[in-house]
PDB file of N, H, CA, C and O in Angstrom:
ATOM      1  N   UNK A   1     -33.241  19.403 -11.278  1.00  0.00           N
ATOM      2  CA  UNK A   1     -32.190  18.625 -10.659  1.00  0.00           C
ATOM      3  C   UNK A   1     -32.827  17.504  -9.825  1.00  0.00           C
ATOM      4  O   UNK A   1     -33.904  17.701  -9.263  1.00  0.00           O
ATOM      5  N   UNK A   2     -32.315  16.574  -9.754  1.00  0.00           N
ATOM      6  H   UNK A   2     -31.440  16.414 -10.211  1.00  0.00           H
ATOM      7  CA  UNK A   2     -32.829  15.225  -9.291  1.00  0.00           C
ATOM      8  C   UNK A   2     -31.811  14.967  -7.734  1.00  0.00           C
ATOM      9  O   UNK A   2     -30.595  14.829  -7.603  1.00  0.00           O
ATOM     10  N   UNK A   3     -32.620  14.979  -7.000  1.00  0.00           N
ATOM     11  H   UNK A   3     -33.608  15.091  -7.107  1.00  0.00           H
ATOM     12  CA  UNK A   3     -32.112  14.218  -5.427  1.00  0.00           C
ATOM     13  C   UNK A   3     -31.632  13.207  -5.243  1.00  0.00           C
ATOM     14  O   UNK A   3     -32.149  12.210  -5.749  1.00  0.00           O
ATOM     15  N   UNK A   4     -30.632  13.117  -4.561  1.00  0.00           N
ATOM     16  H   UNK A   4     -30.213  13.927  -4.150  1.00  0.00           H
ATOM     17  CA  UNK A   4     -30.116  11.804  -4.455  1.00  0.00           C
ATOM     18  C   UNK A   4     -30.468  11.285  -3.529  1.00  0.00           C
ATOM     19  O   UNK A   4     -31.226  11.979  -2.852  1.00  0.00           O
ATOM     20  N   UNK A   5     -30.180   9.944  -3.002  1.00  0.00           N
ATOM     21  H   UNK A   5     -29.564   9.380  -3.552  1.00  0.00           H
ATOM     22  CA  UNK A   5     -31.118   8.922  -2.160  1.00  0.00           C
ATOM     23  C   UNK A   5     -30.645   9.428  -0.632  1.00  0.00           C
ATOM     24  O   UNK A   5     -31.418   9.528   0.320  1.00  0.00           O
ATOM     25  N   UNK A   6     -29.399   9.685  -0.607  1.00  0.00           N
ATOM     26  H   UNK A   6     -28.771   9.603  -1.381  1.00  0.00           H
ATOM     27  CA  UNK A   6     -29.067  10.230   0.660  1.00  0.00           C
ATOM     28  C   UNK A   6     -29.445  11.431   0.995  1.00  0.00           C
ATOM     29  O   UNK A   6     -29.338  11.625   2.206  1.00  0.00           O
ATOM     30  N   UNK A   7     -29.850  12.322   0.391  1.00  0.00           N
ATOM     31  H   UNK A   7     -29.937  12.165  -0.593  1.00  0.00           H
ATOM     32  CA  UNK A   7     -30.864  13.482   0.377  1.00  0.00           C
ATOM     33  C   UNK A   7     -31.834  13.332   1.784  1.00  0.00           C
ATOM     34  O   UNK A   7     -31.684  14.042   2.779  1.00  0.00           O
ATOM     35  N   UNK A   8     -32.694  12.428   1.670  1.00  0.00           N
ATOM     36  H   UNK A   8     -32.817  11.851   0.862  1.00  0.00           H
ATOM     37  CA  UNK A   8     -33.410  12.155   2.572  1.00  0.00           C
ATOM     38  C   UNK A   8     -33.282  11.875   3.449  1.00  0.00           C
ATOM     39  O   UNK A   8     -34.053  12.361   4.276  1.00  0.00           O
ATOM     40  N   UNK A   9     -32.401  11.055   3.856  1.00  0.00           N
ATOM     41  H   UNK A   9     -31.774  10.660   3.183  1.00  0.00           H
ATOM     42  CA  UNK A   9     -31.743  10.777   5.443  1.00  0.00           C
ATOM     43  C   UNK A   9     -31.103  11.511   5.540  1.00  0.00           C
ATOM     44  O   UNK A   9     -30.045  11.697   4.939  1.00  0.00           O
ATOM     45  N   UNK A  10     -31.857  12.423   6.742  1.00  0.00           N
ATOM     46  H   UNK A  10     -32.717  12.271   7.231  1.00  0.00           H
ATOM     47  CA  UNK A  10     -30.798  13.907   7.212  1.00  0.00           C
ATOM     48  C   UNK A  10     -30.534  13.812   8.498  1.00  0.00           C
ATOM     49  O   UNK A  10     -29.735  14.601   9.002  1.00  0.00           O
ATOM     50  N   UNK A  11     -31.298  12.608   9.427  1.00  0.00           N
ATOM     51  H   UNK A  11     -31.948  11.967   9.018  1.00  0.00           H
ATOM     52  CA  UNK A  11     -30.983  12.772  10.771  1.00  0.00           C
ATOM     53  C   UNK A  11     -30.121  11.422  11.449  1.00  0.00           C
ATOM     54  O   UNK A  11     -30.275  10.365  10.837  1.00  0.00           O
ATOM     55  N   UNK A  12     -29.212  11.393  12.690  1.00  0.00           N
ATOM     56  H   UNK A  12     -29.087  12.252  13.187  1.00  0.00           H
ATOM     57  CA  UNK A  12     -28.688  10.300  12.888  1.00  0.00           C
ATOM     58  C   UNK A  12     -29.679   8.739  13.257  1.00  0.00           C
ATOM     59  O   UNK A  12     -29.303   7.570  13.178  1.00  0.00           O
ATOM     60  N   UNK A  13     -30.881   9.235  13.622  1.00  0.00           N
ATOM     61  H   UNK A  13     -31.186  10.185  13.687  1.00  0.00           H
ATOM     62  CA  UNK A  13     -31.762   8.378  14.002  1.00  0.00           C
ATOM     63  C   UNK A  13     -32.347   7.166  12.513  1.00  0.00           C
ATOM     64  O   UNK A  13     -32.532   5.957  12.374  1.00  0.00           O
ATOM     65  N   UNK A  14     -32.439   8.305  11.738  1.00  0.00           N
ATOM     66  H   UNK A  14     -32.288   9.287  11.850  1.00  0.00           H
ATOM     67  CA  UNK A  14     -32.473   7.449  10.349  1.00  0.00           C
ATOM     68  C   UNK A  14     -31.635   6.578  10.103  1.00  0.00           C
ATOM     69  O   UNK A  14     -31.986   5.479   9.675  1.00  0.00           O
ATOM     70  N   UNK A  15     -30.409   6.880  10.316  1.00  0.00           N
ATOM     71  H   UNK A  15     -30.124   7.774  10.665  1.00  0.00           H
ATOM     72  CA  UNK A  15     -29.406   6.423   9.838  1.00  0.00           C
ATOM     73  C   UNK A  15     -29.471   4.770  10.899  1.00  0.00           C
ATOM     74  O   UNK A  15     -29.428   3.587  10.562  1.00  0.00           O
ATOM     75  N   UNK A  16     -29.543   5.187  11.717  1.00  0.00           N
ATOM     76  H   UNK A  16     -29.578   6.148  11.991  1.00  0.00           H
ATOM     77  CA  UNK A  16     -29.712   3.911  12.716  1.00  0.00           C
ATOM     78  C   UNK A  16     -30.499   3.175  12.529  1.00  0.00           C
ATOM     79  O   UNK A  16     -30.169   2.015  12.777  1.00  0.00           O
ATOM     80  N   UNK A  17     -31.922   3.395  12.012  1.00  0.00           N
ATOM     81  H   UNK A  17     -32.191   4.337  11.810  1.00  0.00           H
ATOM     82  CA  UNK A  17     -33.276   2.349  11.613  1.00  0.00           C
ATOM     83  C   UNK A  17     -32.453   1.992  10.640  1.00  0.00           C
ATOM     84  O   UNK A  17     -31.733   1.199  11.247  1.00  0.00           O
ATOM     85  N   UNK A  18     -31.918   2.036   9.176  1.00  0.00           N
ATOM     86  H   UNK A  18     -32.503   2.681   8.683  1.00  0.00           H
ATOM     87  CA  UNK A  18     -31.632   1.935   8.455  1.00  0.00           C
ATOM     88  C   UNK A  18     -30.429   0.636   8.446  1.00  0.00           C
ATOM     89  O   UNK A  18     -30.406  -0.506   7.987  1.00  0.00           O
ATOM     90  N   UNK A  19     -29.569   1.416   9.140  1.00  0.00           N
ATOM     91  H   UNK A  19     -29.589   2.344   9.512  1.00  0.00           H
ATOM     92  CA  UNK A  19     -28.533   0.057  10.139  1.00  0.00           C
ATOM     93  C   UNK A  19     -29.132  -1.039  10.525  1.00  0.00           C
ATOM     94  O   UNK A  19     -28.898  -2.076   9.906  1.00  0.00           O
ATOM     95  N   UNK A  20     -30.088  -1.039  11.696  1.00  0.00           N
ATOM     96  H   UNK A  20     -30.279  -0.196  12.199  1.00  0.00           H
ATOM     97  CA  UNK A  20     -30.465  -1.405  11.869  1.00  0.00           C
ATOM     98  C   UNK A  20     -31.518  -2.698  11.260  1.00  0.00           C
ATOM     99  O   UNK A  20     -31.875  -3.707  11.868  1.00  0.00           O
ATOM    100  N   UNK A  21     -31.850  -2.288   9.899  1.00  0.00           N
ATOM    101  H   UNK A  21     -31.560  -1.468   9.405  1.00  0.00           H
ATOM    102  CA  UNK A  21     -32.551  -3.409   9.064  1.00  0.00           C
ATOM    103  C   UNK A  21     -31.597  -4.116   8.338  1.00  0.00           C
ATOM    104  O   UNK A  21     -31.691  -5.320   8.099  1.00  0.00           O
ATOM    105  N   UNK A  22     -30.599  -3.334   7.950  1.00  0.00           N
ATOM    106  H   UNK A  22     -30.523  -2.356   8.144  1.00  0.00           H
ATOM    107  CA  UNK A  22     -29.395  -3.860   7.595  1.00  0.00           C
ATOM    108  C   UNK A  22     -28.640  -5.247   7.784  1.00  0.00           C
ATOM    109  O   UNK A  22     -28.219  -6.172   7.090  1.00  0.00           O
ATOM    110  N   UNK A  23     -28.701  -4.915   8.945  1.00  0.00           N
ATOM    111  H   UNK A  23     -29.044  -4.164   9.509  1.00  0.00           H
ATOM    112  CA  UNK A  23     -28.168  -6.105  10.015  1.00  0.00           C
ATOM    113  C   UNK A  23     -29.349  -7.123  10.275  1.00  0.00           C
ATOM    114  O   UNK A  23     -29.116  -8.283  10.613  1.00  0.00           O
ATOM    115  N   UNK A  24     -30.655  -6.620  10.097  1.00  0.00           N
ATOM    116  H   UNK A  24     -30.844  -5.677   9.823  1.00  0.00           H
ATOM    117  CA  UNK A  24     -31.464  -8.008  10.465  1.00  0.00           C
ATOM    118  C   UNK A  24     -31.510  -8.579   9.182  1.00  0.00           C
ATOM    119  O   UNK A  24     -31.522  -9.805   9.072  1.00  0.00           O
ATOM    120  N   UNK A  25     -31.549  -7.526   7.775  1.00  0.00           N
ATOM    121  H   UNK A  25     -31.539  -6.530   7.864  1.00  0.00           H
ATOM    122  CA  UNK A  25     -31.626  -8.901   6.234  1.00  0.00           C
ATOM    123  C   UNK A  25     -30.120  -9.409   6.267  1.00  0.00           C
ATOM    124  O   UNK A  25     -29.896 -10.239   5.386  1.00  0.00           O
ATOM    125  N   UNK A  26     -29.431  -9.213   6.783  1.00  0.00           N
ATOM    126  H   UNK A  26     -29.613  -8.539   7.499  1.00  0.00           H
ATOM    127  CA  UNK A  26     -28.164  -9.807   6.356  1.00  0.00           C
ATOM    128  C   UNK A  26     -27.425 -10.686   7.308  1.00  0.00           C
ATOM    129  O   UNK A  26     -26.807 -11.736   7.129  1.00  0.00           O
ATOM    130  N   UNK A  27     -27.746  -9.705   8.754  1.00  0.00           N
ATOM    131  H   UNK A  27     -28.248  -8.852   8.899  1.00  0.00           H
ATOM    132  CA  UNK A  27     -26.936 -10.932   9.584  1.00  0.00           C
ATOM    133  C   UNK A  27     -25.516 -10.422  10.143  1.00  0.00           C
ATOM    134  O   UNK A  27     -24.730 -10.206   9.222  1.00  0.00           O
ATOM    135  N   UNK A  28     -25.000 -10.181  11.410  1.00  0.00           N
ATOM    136  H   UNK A  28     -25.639 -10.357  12.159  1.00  0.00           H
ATOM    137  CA  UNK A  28     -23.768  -9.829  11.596  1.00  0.00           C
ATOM    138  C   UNK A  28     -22.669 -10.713  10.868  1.00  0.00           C
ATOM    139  O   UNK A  28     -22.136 -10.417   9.799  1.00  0.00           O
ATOM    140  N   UNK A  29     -22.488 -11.530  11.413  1.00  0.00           N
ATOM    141  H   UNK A  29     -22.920 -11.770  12.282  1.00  0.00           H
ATOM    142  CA  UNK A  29     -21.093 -11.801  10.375  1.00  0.00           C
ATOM    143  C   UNK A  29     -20.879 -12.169   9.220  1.00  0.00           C
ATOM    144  O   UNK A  29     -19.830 -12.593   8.736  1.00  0.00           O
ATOM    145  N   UNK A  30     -22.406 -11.930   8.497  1.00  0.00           N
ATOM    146  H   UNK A  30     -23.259 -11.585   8.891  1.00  0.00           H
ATOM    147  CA  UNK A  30     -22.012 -11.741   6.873  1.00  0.00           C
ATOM    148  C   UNK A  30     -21.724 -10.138   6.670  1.00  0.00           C
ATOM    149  O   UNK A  30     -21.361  -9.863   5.527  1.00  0.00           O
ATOM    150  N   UNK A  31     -21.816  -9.102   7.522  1.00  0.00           N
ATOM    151  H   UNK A  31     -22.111  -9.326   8.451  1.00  0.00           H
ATOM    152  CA  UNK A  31     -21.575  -7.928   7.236  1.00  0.00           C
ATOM    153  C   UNK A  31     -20.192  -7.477   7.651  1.00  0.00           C
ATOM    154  O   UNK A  31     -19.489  -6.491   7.430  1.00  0.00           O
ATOM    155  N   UNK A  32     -20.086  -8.624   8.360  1.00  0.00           N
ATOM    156  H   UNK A  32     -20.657  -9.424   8.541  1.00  0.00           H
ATOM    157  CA  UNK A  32     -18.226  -8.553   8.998  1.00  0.00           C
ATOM    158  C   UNK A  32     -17.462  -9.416   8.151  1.00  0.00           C
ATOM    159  O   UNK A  32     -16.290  -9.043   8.091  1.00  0.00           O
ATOM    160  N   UNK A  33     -17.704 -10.411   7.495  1.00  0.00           N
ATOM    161  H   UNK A  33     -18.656 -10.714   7.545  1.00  0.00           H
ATOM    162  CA  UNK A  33     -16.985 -10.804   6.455  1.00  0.00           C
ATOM    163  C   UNK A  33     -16.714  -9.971   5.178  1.00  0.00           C
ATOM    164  O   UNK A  33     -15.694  -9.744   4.527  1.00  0.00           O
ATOM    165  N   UNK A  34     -18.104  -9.573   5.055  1.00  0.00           N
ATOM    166  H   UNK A  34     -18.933  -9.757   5.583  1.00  0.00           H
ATOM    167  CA  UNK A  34     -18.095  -8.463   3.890  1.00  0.00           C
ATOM    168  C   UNK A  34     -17.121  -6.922   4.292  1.00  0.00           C
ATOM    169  O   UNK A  34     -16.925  -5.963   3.545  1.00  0.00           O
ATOM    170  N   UNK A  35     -16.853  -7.032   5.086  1.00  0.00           N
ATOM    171  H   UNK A  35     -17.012  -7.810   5.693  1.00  0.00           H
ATOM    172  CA  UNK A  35     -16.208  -5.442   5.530  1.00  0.00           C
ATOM    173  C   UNK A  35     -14.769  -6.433   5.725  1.00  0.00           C
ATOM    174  O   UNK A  35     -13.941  -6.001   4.923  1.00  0.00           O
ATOM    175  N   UNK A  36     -14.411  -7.164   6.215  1.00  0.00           N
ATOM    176  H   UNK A  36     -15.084  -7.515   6.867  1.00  0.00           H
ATOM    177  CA  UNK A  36     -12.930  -7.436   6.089  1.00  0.00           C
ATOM    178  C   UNK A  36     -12.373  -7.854   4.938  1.00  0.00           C
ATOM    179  O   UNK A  36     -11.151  -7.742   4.836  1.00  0.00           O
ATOM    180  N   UNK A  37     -13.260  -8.506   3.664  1.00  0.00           N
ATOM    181  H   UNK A  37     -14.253  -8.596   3.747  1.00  0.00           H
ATOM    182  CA  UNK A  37     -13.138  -8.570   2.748  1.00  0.00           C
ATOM    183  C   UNK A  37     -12.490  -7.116   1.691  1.00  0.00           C
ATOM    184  O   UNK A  37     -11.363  -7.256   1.216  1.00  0.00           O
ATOM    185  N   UNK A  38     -12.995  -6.265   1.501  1.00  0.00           N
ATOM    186  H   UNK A  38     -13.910  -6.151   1.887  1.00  0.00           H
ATOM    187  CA  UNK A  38     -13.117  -4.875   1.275  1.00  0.00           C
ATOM    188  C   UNK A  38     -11.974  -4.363   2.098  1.00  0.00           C
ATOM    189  O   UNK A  38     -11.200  -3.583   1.543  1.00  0.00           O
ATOM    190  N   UNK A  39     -11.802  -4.637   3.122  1.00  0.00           N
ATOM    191  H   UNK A  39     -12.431  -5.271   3.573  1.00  0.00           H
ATOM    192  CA  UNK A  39     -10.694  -4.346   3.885  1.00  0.00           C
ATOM    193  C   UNK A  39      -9.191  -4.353   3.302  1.00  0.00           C
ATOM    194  O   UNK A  39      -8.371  -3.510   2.939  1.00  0.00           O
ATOM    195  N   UNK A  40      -9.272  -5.799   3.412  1.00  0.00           N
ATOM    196  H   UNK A  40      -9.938  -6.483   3.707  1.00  0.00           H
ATOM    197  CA  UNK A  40      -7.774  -6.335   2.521  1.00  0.00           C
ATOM    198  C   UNK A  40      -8.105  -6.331   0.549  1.00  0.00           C
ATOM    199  O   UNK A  40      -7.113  -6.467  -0.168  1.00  0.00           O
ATOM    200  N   UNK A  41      -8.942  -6.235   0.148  1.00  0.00           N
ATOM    201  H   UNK A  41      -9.747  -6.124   0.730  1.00  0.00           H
ATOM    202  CA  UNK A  41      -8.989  -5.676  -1.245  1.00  0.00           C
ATOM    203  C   UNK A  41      -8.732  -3.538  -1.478  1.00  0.00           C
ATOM    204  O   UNK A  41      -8.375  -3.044  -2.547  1.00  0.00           O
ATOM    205  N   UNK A  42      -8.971  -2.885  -0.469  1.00  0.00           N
ATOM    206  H   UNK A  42      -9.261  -3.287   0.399  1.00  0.00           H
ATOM    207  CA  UNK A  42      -8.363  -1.750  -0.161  1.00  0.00           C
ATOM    208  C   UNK A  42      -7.009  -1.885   0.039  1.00  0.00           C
ATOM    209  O   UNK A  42      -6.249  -1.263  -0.703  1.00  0.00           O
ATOM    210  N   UNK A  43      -6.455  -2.783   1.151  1.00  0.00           N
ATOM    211  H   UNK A  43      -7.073  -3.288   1.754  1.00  0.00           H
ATOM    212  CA  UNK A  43      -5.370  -2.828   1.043  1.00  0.00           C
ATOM    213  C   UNK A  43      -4.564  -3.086  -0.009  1.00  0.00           C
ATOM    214  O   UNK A  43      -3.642  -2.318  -0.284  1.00  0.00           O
ATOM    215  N   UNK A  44      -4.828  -4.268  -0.768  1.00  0.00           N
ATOM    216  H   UNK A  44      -5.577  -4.892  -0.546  1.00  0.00           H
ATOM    217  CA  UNK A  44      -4.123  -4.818  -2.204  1.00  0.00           C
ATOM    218  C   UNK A  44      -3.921  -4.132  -3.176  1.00  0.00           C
ATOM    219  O   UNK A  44      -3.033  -4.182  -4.026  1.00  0.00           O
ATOM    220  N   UNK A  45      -4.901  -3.371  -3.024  1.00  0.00           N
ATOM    221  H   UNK A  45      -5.623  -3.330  -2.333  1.00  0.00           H
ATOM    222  CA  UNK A  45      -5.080  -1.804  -3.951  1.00  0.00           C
ATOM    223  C   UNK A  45      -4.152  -1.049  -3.836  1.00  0.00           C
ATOM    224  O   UNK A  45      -3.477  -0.533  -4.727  1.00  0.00           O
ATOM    225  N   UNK A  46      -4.025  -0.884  -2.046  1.00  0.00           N
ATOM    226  H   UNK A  46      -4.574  -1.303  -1.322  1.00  0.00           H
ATOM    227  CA  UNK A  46      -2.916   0.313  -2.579  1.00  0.00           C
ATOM    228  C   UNK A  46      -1.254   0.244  -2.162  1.00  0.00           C
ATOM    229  O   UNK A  46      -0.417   1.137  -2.027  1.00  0.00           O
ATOM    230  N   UNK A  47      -1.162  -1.608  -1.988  1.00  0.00           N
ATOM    231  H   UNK A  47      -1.842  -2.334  -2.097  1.00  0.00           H
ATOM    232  CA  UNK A  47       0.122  -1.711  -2.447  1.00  0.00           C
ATOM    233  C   UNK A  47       0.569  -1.959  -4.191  1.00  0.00           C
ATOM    234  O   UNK A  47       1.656  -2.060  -4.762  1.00  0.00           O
ATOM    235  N   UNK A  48      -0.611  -1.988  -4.578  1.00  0.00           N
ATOM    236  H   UNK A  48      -1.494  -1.906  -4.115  1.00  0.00           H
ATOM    237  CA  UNK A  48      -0.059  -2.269  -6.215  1.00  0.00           C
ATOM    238  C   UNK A  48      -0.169  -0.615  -6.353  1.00  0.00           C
ATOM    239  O   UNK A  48       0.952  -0.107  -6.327  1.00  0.00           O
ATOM    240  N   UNK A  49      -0.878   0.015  -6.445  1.00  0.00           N
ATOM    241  H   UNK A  49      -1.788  -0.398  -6.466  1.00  0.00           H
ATOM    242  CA  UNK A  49      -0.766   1.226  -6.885  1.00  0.00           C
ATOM    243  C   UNK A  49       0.799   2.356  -6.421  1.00  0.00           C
ATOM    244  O   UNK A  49       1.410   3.094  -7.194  1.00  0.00           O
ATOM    245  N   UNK A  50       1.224   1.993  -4.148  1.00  0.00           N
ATOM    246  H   UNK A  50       0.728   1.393  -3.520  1.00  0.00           H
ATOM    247  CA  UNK A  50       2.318   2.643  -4.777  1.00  0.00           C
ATOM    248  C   UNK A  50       3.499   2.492  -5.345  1.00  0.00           C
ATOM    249  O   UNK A  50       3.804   1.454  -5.931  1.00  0.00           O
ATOM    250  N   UNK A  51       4.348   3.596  -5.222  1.00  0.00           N
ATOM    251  H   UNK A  51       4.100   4.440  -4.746  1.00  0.00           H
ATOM    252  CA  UNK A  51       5.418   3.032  -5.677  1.00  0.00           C
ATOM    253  C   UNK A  51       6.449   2.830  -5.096  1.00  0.00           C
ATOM    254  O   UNK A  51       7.520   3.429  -5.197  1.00  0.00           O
ATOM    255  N   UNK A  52       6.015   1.520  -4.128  1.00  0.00           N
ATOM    256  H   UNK A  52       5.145   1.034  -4.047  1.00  0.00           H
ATOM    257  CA  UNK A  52       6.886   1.017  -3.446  1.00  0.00           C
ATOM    258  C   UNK A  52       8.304   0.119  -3.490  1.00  0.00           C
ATOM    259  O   UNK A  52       8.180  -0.926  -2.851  1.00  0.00           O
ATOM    260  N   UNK A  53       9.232   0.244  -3.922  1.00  0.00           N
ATOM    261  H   UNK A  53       9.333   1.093  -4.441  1.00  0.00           H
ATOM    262  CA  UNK A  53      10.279  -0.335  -4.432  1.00  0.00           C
ATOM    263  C   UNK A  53      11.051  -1.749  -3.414  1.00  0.00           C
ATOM    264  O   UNK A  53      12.006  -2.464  -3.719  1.00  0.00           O
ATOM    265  N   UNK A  54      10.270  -1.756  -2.269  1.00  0.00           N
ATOM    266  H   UNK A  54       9.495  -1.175  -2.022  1.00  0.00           H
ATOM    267  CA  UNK A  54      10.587  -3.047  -1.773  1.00  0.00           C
ATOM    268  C   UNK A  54       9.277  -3.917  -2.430  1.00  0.00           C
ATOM    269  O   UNK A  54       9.558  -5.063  -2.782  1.00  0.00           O
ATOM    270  N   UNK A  55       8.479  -3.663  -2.540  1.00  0.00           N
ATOM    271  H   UNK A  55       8.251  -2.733  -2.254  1.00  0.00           H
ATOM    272  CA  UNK A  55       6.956  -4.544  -2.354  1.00  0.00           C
ATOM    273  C   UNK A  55       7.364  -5.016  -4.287  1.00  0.00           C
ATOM    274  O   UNK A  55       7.267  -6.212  -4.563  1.00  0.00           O
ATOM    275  N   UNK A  56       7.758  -4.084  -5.370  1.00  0.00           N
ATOM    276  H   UNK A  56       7.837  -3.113  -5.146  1.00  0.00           H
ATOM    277  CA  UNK A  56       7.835  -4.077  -6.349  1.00  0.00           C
ATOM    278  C   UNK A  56       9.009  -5.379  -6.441  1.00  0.00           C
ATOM    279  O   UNK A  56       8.820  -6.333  -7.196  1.00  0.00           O
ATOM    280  N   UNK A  57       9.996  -5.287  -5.734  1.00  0.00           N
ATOM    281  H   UNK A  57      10.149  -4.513  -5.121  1.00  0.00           H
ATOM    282  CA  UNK A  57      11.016  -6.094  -5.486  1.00  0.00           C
ATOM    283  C   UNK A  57      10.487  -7.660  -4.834  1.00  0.00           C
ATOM    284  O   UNK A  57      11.116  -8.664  -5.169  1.00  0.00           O
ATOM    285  N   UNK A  58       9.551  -7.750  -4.093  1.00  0.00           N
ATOM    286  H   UNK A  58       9.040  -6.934  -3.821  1.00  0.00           H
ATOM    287  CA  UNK A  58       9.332  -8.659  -3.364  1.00  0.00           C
ATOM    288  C   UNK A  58       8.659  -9.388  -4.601  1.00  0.00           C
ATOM    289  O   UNK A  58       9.291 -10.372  -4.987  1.00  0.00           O
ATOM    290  N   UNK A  59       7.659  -9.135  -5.200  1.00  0.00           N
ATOM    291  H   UNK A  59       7.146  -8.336  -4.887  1.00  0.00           H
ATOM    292  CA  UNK A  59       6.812  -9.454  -6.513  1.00  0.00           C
ATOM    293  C   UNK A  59       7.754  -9.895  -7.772  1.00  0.00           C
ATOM    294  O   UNK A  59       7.307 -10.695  -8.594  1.00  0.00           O
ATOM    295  N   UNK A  60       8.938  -9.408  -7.890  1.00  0.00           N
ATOM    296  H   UNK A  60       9.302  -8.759  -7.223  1.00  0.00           H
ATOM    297  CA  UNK A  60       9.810  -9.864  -9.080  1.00  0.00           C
ATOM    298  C   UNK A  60      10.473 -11.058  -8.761  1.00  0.00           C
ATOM    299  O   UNK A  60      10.770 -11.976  -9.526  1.00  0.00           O
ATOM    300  N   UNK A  61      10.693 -10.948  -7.450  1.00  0.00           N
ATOM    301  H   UNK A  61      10.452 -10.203  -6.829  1.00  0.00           H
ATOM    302  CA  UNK A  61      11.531 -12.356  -6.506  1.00  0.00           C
ATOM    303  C   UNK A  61      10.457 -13.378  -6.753  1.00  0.00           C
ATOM    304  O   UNK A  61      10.852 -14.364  -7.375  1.00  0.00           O
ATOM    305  N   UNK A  62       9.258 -13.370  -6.427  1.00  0.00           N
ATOM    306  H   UNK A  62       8.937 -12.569  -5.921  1.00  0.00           H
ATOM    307  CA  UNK A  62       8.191 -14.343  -6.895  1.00  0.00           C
ATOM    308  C   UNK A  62       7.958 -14.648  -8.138  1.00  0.00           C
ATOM    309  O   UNK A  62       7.436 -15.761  -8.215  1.00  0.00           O
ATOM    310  N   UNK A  63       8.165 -13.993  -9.443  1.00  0.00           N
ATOM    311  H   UNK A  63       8.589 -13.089  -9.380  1.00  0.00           H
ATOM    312  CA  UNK A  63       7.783 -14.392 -10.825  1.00  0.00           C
ATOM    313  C   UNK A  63       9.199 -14.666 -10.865  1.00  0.00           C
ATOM    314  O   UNK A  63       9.030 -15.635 -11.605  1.00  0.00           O
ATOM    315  N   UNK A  64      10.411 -14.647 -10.711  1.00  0.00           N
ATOM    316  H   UNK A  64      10.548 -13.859 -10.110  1.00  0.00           H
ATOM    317  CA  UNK A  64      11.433 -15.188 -10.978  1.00  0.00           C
ATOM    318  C   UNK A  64      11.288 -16.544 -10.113  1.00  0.00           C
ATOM    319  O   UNK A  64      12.233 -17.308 -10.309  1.00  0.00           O
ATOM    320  N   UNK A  65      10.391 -16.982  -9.268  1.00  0.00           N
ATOM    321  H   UNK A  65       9.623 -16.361  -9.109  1.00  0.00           H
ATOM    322  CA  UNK A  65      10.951 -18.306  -8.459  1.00  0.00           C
ATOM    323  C   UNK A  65       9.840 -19.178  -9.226  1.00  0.00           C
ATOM    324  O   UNK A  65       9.888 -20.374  -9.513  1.00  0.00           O
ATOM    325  N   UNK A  66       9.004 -18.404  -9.434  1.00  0.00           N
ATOM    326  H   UNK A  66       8.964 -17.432  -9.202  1.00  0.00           H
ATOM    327  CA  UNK A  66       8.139 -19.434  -9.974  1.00  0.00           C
ATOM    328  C   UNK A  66       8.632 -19.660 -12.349  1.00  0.00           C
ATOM    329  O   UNK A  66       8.163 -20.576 -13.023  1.00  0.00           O
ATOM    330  N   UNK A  67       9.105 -19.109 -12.632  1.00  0.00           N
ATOM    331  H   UNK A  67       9.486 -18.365 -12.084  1.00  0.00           H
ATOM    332  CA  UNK A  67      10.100 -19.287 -13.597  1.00  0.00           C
ATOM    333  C   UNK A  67      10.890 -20.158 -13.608  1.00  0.00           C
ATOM    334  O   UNK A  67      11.254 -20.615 -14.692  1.00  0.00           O
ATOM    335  N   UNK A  68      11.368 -20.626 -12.474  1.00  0.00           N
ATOM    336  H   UNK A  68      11.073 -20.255 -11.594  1.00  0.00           H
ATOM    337  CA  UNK A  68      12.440 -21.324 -12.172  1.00  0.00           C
ATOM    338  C   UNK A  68      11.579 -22.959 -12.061  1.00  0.00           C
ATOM    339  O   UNK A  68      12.221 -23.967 -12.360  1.00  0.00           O
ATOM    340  N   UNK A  69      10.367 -23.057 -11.692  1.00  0.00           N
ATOM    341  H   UNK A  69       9.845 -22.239 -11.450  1.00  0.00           H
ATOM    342  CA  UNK A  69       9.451 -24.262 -11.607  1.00  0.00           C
ATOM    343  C   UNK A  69       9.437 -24.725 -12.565  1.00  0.00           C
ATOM    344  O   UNK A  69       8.758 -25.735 -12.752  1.00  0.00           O
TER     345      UNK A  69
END
């Protein structure tokens, strides 16, 4: 059986160096763009997925207005 990469980081201190380099190759607010990004693509996700019958409604009102263009 083969280990997975998180296998190895078992302690919180790891986890923090690790963060920690994170943030120096990348840079805070490219890691905050990237997380609010992901944010509202989670979100978008899971208004199409439920089955929400206003949101479903709101979306038909839009392909009918733009029909009308």
């Amino acid at each position: 059986m083969i280990p997975t990469t998180f296998a190895y980081f078992n302690s919180p201190t790891e986890w923090l160096i690790i963060g920690g380099l994170v943030i120096l190759l990348f840079g805070g607010t490219k890691l905050a763009q990237l997380g609010k990004g992901l944010g509202e693509g989670i979100r978008e996700f899971k208004k199409s997925v439920s089955p929400d019958d206003e949101a479903n409604h709101k979306t038909s009102e839009i392909d009918e207005d733009r029909k009308d263009k």
